[in-house]
C-alpha positions as CSV (number, residue, x, y, z in Angstrom):
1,X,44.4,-33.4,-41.8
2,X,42.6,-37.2,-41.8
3,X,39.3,-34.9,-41.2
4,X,39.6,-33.2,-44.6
5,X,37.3,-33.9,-47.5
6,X,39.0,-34.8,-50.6
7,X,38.1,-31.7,-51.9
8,X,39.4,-29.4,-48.9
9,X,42.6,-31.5,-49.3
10,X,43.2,-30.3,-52.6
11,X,42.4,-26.4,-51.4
12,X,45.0,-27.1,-48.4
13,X,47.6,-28.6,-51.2
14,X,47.0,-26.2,-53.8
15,X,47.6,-23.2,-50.8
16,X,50.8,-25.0,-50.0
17,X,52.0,-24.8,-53.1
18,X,51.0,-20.9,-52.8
19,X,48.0,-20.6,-54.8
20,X,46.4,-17.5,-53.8
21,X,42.1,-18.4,-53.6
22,X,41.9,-16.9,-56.8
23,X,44.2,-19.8,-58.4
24,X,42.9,-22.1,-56.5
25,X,38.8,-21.1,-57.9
26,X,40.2,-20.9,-61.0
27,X,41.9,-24.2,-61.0
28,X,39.2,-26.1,-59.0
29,X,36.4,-24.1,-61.8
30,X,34.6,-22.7,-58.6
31,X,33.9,-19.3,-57.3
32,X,36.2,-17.3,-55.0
33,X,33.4,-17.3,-52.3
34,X,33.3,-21.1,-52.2
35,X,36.9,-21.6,-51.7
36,X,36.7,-18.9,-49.1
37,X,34.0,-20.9,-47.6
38,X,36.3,-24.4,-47.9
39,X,39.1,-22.2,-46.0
40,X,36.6,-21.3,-43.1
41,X,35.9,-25.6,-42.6
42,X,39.0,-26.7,-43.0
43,X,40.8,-24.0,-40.3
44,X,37.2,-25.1,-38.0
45,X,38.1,-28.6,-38.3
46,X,41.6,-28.7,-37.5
47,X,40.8,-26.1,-35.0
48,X,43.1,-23.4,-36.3
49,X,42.2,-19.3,-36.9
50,X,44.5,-18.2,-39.2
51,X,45.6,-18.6,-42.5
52,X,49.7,-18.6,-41.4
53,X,48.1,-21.5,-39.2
54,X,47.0,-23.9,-41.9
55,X,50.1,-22.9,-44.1
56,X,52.7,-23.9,-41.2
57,X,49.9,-27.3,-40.8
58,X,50.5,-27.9,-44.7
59,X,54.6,-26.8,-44.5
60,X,55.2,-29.4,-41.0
61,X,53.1,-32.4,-42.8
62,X,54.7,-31.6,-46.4
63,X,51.2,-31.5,-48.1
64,X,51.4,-31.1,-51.8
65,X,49.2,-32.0,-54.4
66,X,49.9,-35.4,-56.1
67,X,49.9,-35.1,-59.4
68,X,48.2,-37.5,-61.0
């Protein structure tokens, strides 16, 4: 998770909180494609190839978005 950008942390959080990538574009004001394309680095960096993967990832290390 340390390998994340801040940005692809909040995609990760926002996921684990069950965001579909729709939700999460619209949150983030970005496309669907981009968030598509910030799914596809963050399952390369932690070396994962599916999205159950990275939910279980976000579930185990209790990853929520902080709310500011």
């Amino acid at each position: 998770i340390n390998k994340l950008t801040k940005r692809e942390y909040q995609v990760v959080c926002l996921y684990a909180e069950g965001a579909s990538t729709l939700d999460i574009a619209n949150k983030l004001f970005l496309s669907q494609k981009t968030i598509q394309n910030y799914f596809t680095s963050i399952k390369h960096k932690l070396d994962i190839e599916t999205d159950y993967e990275l939910f279980m990832i976000a579930s185990d290390k209790n990853i929520f978005i902080k709310h500011q």
